[in-house]
N, C-alpha and C positions, 0 to 999 in steps of 0.2 A: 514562259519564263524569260522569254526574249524577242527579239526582235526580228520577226520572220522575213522580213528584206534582209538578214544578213544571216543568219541561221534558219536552214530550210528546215520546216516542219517541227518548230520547239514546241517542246513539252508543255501542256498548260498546266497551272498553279490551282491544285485543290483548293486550300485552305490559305488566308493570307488577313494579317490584322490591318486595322486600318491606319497604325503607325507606318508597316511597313508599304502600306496602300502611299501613304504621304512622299516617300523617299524613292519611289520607285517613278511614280508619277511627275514628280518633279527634276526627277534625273532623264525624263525622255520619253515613259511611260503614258502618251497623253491617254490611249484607249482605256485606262482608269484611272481619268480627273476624280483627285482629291474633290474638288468643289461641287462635284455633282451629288458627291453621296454626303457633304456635312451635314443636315440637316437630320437623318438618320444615325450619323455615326457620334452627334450631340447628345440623341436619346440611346445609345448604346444597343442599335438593330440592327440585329445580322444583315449584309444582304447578297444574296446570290445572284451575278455577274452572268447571262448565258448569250449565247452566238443566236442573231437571229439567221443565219443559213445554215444552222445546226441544230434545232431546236432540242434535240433528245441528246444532246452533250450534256453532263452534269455541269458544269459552267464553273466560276469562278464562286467561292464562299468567302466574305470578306466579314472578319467576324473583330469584336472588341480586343480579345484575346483568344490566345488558344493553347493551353499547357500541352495539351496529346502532341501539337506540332513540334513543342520544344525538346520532346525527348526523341525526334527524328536525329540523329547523330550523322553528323558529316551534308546535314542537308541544307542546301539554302534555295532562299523563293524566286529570287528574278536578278539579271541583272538588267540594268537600262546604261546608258551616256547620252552625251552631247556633246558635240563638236564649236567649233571658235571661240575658245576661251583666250586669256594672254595672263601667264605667269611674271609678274614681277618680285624679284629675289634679291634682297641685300644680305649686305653681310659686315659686321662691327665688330670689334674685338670689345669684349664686355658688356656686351649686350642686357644679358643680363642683370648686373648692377646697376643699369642707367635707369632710374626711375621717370616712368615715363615714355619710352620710347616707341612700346606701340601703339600708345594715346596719338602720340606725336604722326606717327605714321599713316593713323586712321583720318588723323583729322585733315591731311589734303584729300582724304576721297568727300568725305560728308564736307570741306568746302564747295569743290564743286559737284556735290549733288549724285557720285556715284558711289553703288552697292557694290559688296564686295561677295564672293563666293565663299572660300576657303581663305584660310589664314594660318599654314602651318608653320611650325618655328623649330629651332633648335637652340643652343646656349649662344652662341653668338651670327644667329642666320634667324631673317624671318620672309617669308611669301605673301603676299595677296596673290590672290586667283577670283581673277573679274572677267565676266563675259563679254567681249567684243562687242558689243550690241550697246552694252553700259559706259565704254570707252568713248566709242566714237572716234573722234580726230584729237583727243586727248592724252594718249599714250604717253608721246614725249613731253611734254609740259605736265604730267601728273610725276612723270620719272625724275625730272629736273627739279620740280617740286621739293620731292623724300630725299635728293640727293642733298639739298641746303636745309632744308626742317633739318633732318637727322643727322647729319652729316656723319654717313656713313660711308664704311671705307672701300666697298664696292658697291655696283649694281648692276644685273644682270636681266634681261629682257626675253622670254622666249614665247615666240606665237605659236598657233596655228597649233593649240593644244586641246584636246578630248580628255573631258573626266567619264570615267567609267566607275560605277557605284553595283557592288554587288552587295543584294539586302539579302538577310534571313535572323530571322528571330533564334535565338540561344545560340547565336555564333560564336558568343566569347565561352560557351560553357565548352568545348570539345577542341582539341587541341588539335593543331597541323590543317589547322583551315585557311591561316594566310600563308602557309607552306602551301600548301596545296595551291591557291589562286597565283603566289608568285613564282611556284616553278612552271605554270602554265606557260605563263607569258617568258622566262625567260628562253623554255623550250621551243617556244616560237619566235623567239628572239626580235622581242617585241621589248622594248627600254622604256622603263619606268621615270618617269620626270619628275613624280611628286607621289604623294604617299599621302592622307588623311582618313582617321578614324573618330568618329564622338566620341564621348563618352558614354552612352548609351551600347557600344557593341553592337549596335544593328546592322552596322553595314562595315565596308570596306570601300575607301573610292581611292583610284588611281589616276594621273594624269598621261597619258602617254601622247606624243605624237602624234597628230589628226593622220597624219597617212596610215599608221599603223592599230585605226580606233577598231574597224570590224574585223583585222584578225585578233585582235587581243577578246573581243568578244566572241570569238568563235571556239578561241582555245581556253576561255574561262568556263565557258559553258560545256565545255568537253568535260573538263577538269571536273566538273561537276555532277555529270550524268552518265559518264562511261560506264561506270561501276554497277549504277542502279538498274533495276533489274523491269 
């Protein structure tokens, strides 16, 4: 369910689809590459995941869909992260009325050639969330950038940021799920920097503080498994 360098001895994941195979995998999860099973998950064929130094463990079931999982209530499949991201955050008054503005904002990344993560917004505030790795020595000249494109009326720079992504299929069906994951982290007093959901409901990802990335995944996965029997 997680990451056993930072949580001793976690639970392993019966059943898991290959959606949520994608989002787990790509949040940190490398022990089930996406890419190793597309070829299978193209022809929609279950396939079961097992430990070769365990061989009589039922293993991992990684199936197209799964409704029996859906009606698990309060349950989710894994969570994964990854550390050195860098949030950049403006802020405009009217944001919203300005047509155009996060064309305007996008287009200094696709100038120079870099992907963005996340992009979440509010009425007059919007984020990118880009991985360190895609910046480079870019940082300040991308910032300098969005401050004359958009000429917005602040901006704001924070590194050395960790997204954590907790997946599980029918999370949005069952209520007090991102209660539950956010009182974790505040009872471990662990501060949330950024907030992102699809529109899909499959997951939940949070940005916190790279100092503070494995106890916020220790006390999610608390959050999550104390109860269960």
């Amino acid at each position: 369910m997680t990451d056993p360098r930072i949580v001793d001895r976690p639970r392993s994941i019966e059943v898991m689809t290959y959606q949520e195979l994608r989002e787990l995998a790509y949040m940190g999860a490398t022990v089930l590459h996406e890419d190793a099973v597309f070829p299978v998950r193209a022809s929609g064929i279950p396939v079961n995941i097992r430990d070769t130094n365990d061989p009589d463990h039922p293993g991992t079931l990684i199936v197209p869909n799964d409704r029996a999982g859906d009606a698990k209530a309060g349950r989710i499949t894994g969570i994964a992260g990854r550390k050195d991201f860098t949030i950049i955050a403006v802020e405009k008054t009217l944001m919203n009325a300005a047509v155009g503005f996060g064309m305007r904002m996008l287009s200094v990344l696709e100038r120079r050639g870099i992907p963005f993560e996340h992009m979440p917004s509010g009425i007059d505030t919007m984020s990118l969330v880009i991985k360190d790795s895609n910046l480079g020595d870019q940082l300040h000249a991308v910032a300098e950038e969005i401050r004359e494109v958009c000429e917005v009326d602040s901006l704001e720079i924070y590194r050395d940021i960790a997204l954590i992504a907790t997946v599980g299929r029918g999370m949005s069906h069952f209520p007090g799920m991102a209660a539950r994951l956010f009182t974790a982290l505040y009872e471990a007093d662990v501060n949330v920097r950024m907030i992102d959901q699809g529109s899909s409901e499959l997951n939940i990802i949070v940005g916190v503080d790279a100092a503070d990335f494995e106890c916020a995944v220790r006390a999610i996965y608390g959050a999550f498994t104390r109860d269960e029997a």
